[in-house]
C-alpha positions as CSV (number, residue, x, y, z in Angstrom):
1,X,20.5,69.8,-93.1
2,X,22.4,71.3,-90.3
3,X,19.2,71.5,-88.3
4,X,18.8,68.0,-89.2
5,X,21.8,66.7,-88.2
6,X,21.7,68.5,-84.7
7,X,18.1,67.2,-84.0
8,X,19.2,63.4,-84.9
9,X,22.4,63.9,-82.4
10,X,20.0,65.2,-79.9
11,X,18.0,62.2,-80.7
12,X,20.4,60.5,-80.1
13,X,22.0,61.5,-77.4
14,X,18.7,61.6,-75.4
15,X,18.1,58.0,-76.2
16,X,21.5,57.0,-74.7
17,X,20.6,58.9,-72.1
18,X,17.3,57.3,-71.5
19,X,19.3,53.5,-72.0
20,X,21.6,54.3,-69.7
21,X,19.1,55.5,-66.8
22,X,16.8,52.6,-66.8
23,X,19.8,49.8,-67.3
24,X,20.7,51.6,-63.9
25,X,17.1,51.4,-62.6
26,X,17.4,48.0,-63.7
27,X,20.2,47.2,-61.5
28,X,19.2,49.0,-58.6
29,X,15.7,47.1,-58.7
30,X,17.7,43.7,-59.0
31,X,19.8,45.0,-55.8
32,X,17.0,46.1,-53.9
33,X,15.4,42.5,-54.7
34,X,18.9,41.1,-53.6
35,X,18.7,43.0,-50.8
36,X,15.1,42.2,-49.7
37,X,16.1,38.3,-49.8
38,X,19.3,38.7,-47.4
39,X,17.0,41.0,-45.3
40,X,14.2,37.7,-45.3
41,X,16.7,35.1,-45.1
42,X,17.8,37.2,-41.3
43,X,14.3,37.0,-40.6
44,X,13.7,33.6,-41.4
45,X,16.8,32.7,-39.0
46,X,15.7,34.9,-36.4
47,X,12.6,33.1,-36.3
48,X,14.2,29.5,-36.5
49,X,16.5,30.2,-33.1
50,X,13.5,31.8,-30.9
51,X,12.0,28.4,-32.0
52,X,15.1,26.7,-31.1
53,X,15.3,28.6,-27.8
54,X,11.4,27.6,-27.1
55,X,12.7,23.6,-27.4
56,X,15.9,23.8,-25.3
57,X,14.4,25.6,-22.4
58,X,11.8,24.7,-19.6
59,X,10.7,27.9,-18.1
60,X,6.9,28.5,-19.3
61,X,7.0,32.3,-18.1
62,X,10.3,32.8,-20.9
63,X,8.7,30.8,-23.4
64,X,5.6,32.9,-23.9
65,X,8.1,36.1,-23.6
66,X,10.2,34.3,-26.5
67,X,6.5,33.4,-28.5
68,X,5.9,36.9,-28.4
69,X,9.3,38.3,-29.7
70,X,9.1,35.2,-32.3
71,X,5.5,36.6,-33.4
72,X,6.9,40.0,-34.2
73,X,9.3,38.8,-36.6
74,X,6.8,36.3,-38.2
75,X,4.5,39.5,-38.8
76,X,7.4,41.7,-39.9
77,X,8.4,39.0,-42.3
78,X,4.6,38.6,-43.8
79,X,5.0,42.7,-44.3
80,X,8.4,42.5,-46.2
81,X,7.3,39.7,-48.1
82,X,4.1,42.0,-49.3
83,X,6.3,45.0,-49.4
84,X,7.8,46.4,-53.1
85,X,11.4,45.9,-53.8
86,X,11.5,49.4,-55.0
87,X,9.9,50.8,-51.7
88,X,13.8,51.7,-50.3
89,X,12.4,53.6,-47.5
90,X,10.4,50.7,-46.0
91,X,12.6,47.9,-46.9
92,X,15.7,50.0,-44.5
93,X,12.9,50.4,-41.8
94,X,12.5,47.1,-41.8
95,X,16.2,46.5,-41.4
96,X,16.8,49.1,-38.6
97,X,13.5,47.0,-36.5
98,X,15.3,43.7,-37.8
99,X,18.7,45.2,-35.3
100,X,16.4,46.0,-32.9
101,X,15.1,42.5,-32.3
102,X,18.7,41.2,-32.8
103,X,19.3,43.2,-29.9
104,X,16.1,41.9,-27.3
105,X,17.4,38.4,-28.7
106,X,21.2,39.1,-27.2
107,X,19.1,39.6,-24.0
108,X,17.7,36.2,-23.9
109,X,20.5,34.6,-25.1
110,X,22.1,36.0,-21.9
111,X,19.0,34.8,-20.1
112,X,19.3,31.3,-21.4
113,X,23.3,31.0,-20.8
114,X,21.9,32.0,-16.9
115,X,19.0,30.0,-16.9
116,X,21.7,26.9,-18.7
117,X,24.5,27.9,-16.1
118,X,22.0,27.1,-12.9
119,X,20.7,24.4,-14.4
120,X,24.1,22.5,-14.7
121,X,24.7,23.5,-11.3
122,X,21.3,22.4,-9.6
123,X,22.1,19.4,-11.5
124,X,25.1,18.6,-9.9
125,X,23.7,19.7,-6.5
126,X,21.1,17.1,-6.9
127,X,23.3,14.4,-8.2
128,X,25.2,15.2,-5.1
129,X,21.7,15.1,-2.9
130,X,21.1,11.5,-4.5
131,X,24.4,10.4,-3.7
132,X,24.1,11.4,-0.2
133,X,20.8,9.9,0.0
134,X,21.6,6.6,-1.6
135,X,24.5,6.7,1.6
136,X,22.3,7.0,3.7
137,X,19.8,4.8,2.9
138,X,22.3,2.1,2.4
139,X,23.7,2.9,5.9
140,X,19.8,2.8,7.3
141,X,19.6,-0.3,5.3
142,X,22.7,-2.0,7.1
143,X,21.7,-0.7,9.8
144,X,18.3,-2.2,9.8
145,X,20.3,-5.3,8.5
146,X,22.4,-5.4,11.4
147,X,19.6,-4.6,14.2
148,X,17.2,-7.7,12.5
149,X,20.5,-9.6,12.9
150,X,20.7,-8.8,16.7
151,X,17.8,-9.2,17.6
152,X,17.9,-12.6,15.8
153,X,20.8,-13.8,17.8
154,X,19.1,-12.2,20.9
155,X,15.6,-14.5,19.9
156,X,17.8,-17.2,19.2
157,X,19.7,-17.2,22.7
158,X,16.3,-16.3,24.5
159,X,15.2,-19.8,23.1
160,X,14.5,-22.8,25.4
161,X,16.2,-26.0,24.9
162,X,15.2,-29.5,26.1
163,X,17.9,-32.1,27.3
164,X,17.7,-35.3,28.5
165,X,14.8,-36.4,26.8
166,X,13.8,-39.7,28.0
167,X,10.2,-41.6,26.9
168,X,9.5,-44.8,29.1
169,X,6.5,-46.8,29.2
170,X,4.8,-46.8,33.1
171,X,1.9,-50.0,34.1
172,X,-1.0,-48.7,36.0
173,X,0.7,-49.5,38.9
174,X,3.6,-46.3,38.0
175,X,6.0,-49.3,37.3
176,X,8.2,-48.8,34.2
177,X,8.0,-51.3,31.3
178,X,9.1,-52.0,27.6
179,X,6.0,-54.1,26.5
180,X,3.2,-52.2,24.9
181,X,0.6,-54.5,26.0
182,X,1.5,-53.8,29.9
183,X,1.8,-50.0,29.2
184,X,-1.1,-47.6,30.7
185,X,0.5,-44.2,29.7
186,X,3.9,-42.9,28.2
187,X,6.1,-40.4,30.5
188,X,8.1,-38.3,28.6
189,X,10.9,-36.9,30.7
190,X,13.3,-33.9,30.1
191,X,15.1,-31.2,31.5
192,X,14.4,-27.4,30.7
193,X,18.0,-25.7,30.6
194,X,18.7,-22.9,32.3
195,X,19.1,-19.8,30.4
196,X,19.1,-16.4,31.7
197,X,18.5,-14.2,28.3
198,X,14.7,-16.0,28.0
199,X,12.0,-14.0,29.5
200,X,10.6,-15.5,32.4
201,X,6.7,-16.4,33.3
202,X,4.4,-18.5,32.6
203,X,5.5,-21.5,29.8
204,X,3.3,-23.7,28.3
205,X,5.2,-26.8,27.3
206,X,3.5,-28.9,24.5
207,X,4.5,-33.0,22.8
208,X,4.0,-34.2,19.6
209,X,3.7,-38.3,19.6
210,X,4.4,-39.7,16.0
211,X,3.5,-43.3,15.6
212,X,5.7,-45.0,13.2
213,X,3.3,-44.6,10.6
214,X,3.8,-40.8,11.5
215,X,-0.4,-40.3,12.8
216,X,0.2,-38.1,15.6
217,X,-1.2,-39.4,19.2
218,X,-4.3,-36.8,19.6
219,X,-7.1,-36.7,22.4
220,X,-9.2,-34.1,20.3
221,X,-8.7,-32.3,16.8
222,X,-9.4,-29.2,18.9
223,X,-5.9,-30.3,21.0
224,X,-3.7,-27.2,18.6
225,X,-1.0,-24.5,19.1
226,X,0.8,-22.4,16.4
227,X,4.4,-23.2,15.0
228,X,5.8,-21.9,12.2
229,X,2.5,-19.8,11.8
230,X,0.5,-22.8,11.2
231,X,-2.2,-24.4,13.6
232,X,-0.7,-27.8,14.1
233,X,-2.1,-31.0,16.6
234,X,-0.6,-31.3,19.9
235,X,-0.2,-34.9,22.2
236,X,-0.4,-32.9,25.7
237,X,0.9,-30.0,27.5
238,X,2.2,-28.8,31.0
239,X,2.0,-25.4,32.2
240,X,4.9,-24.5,34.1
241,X,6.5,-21.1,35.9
242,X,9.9,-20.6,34.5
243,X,12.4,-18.5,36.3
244,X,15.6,-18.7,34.0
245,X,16.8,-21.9,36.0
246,X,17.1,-25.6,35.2
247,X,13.8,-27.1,35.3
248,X,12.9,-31.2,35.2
249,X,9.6,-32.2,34.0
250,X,7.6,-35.1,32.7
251,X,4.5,-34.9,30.3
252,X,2.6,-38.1,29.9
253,X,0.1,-39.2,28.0
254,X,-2.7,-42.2,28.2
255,X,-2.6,-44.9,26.3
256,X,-6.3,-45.4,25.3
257,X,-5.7,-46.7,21.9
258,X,-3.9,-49.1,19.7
259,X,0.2,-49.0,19.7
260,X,1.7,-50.6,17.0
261,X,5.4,-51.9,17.8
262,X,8.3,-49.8,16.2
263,X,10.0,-46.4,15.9
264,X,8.2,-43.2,17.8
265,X,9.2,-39.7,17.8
266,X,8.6,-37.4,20.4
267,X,8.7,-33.5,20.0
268,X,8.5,-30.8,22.7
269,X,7.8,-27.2,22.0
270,X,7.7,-23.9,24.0
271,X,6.9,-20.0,23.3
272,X,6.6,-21.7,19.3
273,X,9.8,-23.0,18.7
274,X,10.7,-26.6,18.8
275,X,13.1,-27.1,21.5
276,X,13.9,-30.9,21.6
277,X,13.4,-34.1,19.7
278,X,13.7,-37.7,20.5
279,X,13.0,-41.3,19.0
280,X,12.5,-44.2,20.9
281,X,11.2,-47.8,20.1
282,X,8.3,-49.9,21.8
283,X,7.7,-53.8,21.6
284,X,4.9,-56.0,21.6
């Protein structure tokens, strides 16, 4: 009985013993698990910010350094998720190589922060650049502005002007009269001011004769100059040399077809600008 009794409490005691050994086993296999999901999770965000890091930069040479880095996690994550909870020994490797990329990360995070800083400041050096340029060309622009405008007024001074415009009906005998039926040609008379800012030479001086159904007075269609860039008819013309002063001049033209009575207009142009206009009336 007594060798009974000790057996059953050595029994006993070894199954306690045997209990109380695999609910620790137990619980260190649950921590190692534990531990081997923290140690993935790390992983998993190490892998998310050199992803991040690939999106906010633009630098192709640190991109494919950061792909590289990013691949050895991805393949040191495949090997821990393959790897046995119980295998301690690997599972702490894996932790110590999990610091170590920590570590080349905080050197591109440094990298970036550089690469972020100069950015900001070429940035603002070019926004500075554009401002600069956007001055100047707006003071080009004005100046441009201002040179078209000068040389505007200068055209516009440089024009010729016709005064005293004067038409008058002459006879075949050179005798001035009012009656269209006695009238052999129309003199139109006028003055060429003076006017020192035109360039001098050689002027060719051309009238337009509107009838008062406005048909202009034409010897030939060929009988054209250019105003306003447009080819436009012409009544006559008188070359003349013009020196800057005052010169009188008369243009006439023959009367070799039908004048109706009423309002004409008469207008004389030079170097393609209209320089004087005039109406006058003839009777029957």
């Amino acid at each position: 009985m007594v060798i009974v009794i000790v057996l059953l409490v050595a029994i006993a005691g070894a199954v306690f013993y045997i209990i109380q050994q695999r609910n620790q086993f137990e619980e260190l296999v649950q921590q190692s698990e534990l531990n081997k999901e923290e140690l993935a999770d790390e992983y998993n965000d190490l892998s998310i910010q050199y992803e991040g890091f690939k999106l906010q930069i633009n630098n192709d040479s640190l991109i494919a350094q950061l792909e590289t880095e990013q691949l050895k996690v991805q393949r040191l994550q495949e090997e821990l998720r393959t790897v046995k909870a119980t295998d301690a020994k690997r599972i702490g490797e894996l932790k110590k190589e999990l610091e170590t990329l920590r570590v080349i990360m905080r050197g591109y995070v440094v990298q970036i922060d550089s690469l972020d800083r100069l950015n900001k400041q070429l940035e603002v050096e070019k926004n500075q650049v554009t401002a600069k340029y956007q001055a100047a060309t707006q003071t080009v622009s004005q100046l441009t502005h201002e040179k078209e405008h000068l040389i505007e007024t200068v055209q516009i001074a440089a024009k010729l002007d016709a005064s005293n415009i004067n038409v008058r009906g002459i006879t075949d005998k050179n005798k001035a009269t009012d009656k269209i039926k006695k009238m052999d040609q129309l003199e139109v008379q006028f003055t060429i001011n003076k006017n020192i800012t035109a360039e001098p030479g050689e002027k060719t001086i051309y009238i337009r004769i509107q009838k008062p159904d406005d048909d202009v007075l034409v010897k030939s269609p060929g009988d054209v100059f250019t105003y306003e860039n447009k080819k436009i008819t012409y009544s006559a013309k008188r070359t003349v040399e013009y020196t800057g002063d005052e010169i009188p001049m008369s243009i006439y033209w023959k009367i070799e077809e039908f004048l109706s009575p009423g309002t004409y207009h008469v207008d004389i142009f030079a170097d393609g600008n209209r320089i004087g206009r005039k109406s006058f009336k003839l009777d029957k």
